[in-house]
C-alpha positions as CSV (number, residue, x, y, z in Angstrom):
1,X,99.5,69.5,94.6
2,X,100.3,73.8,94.2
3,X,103.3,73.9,92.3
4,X,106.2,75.2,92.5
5,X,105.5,78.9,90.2
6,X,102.5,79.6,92.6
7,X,104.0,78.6,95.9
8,X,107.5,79.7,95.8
9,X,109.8,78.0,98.8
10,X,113.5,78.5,99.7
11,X,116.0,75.6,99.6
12,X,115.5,75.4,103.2
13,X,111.6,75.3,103.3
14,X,110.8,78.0,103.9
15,X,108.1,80.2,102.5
16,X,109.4,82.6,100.2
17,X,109.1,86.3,101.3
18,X,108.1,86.2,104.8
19,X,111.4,83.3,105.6
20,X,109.0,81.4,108.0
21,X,108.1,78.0,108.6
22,X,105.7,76.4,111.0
23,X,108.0,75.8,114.0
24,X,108.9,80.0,113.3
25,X,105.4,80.8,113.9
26,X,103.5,81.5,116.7
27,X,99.2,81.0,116.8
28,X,98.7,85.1,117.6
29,X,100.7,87.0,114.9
30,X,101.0,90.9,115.7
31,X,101.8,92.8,112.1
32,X,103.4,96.2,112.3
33,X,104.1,98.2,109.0
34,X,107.2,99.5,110.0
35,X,110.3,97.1,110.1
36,X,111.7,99.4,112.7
37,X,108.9,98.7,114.8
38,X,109.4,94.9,115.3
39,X,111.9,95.1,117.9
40,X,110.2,98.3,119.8
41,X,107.2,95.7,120.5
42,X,109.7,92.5,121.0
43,X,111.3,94.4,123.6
44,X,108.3,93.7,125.6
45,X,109.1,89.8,125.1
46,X,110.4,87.8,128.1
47,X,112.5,85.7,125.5
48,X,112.4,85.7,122.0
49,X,113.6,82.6,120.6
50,X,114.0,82.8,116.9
51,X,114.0,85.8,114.5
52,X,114.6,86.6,110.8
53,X,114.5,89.1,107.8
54,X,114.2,89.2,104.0
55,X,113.9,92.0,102.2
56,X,111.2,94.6,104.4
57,X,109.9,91.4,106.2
58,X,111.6,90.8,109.3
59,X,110.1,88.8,112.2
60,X,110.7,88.5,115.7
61,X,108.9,85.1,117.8
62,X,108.8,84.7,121.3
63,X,107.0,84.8,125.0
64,X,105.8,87.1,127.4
65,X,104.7,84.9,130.4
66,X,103.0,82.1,128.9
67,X,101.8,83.7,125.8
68,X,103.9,82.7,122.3
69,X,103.6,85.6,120.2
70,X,105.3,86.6,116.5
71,X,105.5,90.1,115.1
72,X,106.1,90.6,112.1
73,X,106.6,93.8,109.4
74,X,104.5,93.7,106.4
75,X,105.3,96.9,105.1
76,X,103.3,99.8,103.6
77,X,100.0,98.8,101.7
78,X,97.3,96.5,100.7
79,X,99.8,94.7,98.1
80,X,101.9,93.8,100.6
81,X,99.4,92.3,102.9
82,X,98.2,90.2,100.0
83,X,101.4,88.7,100.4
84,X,101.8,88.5,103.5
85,X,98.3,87.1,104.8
86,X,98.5,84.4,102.1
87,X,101.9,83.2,103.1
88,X,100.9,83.3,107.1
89,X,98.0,81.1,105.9
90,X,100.4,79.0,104.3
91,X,102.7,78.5,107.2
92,X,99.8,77.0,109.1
93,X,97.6,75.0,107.0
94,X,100.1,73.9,103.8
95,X,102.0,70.7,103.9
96,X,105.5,72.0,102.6
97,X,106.9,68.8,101.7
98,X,103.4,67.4,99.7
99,X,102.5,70.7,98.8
100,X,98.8,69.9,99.5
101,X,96.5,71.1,101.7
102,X,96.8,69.9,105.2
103,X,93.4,67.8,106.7
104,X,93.4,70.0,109.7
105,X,93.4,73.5,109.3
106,X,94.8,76.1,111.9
107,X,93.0,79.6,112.6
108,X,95.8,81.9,113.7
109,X,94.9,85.6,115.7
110,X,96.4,88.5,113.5
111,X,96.4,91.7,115.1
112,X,97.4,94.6,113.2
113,X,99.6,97.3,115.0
114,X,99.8,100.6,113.1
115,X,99.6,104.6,113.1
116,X,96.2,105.7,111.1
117,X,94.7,109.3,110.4
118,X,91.6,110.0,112.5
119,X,88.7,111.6,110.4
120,X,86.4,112.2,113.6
121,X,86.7,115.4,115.6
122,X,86.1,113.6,119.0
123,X,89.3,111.4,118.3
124,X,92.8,113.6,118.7
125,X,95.9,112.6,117.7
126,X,97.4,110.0,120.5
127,X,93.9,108.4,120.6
128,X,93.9,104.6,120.3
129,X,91.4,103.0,117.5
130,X,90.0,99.1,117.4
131,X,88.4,98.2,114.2
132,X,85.2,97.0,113.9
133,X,84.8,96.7,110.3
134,X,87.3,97.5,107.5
135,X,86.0,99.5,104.1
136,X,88.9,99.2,101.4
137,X,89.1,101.4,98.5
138,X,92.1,99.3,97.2
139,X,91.2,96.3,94.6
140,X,93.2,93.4,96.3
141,X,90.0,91.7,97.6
142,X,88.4,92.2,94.0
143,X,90.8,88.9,92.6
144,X,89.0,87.2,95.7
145,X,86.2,85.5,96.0
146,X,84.6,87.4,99.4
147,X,81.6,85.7,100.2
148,X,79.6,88.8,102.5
149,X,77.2,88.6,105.3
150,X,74.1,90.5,104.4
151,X,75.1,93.5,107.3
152,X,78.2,93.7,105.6
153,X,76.3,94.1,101.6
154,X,74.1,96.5,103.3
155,X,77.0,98.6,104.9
156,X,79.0,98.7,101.7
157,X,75.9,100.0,99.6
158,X,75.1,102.7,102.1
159,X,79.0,103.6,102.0
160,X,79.0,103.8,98.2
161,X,76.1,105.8,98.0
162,X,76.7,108.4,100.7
163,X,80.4,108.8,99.2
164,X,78.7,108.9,95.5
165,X,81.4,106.4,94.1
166,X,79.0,104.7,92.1
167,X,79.9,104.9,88.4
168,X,83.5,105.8,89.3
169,X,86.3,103.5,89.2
170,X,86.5,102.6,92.7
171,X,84.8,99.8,94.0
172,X,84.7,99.4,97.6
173,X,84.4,96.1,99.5
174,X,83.3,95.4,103.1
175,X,85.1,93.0,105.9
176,X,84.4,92.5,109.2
177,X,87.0,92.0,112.0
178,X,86.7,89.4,114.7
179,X,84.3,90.2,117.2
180,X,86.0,87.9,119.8
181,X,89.0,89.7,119.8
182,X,87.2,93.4,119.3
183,X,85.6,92.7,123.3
184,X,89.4,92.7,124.4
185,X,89.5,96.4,123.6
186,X,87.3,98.3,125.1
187,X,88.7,100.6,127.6
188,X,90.5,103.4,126.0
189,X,89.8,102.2,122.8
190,X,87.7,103.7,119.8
191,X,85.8,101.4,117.9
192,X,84.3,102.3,114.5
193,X,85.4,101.7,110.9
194,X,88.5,102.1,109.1
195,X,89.1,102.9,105.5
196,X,91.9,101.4,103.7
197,X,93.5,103.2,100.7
198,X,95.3,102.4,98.4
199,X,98.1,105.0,98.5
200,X,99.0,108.1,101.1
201,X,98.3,111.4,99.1
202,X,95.4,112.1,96.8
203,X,93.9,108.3,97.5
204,X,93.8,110.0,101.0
205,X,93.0,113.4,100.2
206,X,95.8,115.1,100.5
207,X,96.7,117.8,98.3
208,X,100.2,118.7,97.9
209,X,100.8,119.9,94.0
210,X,98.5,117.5,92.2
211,X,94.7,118.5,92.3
212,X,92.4,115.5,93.5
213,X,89.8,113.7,91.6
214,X,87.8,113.6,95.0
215,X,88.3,116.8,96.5
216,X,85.4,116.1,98.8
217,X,86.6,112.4,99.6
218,X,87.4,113.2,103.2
219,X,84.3,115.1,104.6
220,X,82.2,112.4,103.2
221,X,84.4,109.4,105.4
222,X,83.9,111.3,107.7
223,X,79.7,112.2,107.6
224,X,79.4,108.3,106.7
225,X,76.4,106.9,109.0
226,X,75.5,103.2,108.8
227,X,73.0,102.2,112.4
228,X,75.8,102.7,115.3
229,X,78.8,102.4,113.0
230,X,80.7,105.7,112.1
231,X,84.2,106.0,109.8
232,X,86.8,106.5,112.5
233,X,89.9,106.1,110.6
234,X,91.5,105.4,107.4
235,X,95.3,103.9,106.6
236,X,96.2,101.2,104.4
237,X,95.9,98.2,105.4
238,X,93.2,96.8,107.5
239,X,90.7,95.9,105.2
240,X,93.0,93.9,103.3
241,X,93.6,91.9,106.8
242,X,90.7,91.6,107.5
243,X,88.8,90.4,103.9
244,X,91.9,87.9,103.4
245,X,91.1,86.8,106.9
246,X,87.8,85.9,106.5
247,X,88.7,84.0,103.2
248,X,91.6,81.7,105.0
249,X,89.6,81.4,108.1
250,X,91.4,83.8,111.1
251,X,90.5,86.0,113.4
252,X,91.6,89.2,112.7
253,X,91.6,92.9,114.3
254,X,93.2,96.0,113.5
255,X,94.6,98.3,116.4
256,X,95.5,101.8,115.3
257,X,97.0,105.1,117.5
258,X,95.7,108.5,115.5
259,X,99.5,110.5,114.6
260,X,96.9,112.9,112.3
261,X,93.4,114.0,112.6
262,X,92.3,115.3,109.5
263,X,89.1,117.3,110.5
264,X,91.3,119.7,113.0
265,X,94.1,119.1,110.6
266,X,96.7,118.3,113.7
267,X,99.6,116.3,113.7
268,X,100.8,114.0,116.5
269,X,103.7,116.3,118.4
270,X,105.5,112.8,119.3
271,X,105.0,110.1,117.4
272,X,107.0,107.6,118.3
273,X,106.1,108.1,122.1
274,X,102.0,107.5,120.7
275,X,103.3,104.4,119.0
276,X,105.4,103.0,122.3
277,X,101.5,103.6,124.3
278,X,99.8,101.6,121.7
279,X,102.3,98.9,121.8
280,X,102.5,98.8,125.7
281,X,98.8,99.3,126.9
282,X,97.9,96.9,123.7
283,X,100.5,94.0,124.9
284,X,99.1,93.6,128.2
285,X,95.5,93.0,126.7
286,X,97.0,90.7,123.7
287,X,98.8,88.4,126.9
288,X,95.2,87.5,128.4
289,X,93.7,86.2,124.9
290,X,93.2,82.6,124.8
């Protein structure tokens, strides 16, 4: 039985940050960073049918045709994902009342929804990005135990050594995001790697008064080679997604419209219009997903 101290519920049942339950929760779960940006994708909803908040976690569940979808906010960063991927798998495959383990486990689709730098030339600001793999430079996945395909051992290597991060402090890990739901997005859609960081400024590269411990951090991502696969993005949270995912058994992907490129060093001239294209063009896929 998990106890009460590491599985916290509210009087009502409910797990403890994200307020959900399983009737709350649809099986394709849409995560946007932004709080704000919950109800710019449930306007697209035919009906939504239940919706809730606590603290920067607010979700919105409900239909477009057919199709039961939730979106919910996770906020900024990989330590918020740790929370929130664990408590979505908890939702699904924990028994609130015996607080075991249910028999039958449930893989839920998680499909991330978020702005990202670009770190390739050949993808401008408004472009759209589909994960294929996720690099994190965080530690979240480091209290995990990630079992990794060979491919993904021998990507992470070649990363480490081409960004000469061996015998520093960071440690990067390697995840894979669902292939069946990558073949969705094709058209339109850049597929490569994204880089999750752990914080916005240096961890990124940016300089604003603090000088960088990596000053050369960004043309590396951005030469990184590995057969086919080139470093297309980074943010901060995919890899976390998609590593936890593996773990807990879902499908996971990570859908991303470019508001910087950081080799032209360009800035989106309307964001929230980029953001409303993602949103839109990606909805009408996300509807034909079994």
């Amino acid at each position: 039985m998990i106890s009460e101290s590491e599985l916290i519920l509210t009087p009502d049942n409910r797990v403890y940050h994200i307020n959900l339950s399983k009737d709350d929760l649809a099986d394709t779960v849409l995560t946007v960073g932004d709080p704000n940006r919950v109800k710019e994708v449930s306007k697209y909803f035919d009906t939504i049918e239940f919706q809730t908040q606590h603290r920067e976690f607010v979700t919105h569940t409900g239909y477009i045709g057919k199709k039961r979808l939730t979106v919910l906010s996770s906020g900024i960063g990989p330590d918020n994902i740790d929370i929130v991927m664990n408590e979505l798998d908890a939702v699904v495959n924990i028994d609130f009342e015996t607080r075991t383990v249910k028999p039958q486990l449930t893989s839920l689709n998680i499909i991330r929804m978020g702005t990202s730098g670009s770190l390739q030339a050949d993808i401008p600001v408004d472009s759209l990005v589909a994960s294929s793999y996720g690099i994190g430079l965080d530690n979240v996945l480091h209290y995990y135990r990630l079992e990794n395909s060979p491919h993904e051992q021998e990507l992470c290597q070649a990363f480490v050594q081409h960004v000469e991060l061996r015998d520093t402090n960071i440690v990067p890990y390697t995840a894979k995001g669902s292939a069946d739901l990558l073949a969705h997005f094709n058209d339109g859609y850049h597929h490569g790697i994204t880089v999750t960081c752990p914080g916005f400024y240096a961890p990124q590269g940016r300089v604003v008064r603090a000088n960088l411990q990596f000053p050369e951090l960004v043309n590396k991502l951005s030469s990184f080679q590995f057969e086919t696969h080139r470093i297309t993005n980074f943010e901060m949270e995919t890899s976390a997604i998609f590593g936890l995912g593996k773990i807990f058994g879902h499908r996971c992907l990570a859908l991303n419209t470019i508001v910087a490129n950081r080799i032209s060093k360009t800035f989106t001239k309307d964001g929230k219009k980029s953001v409303e294209q993602m949103i839109k063009r990606s909805l009408e896929i996300i509807e034909t997903i079994s």
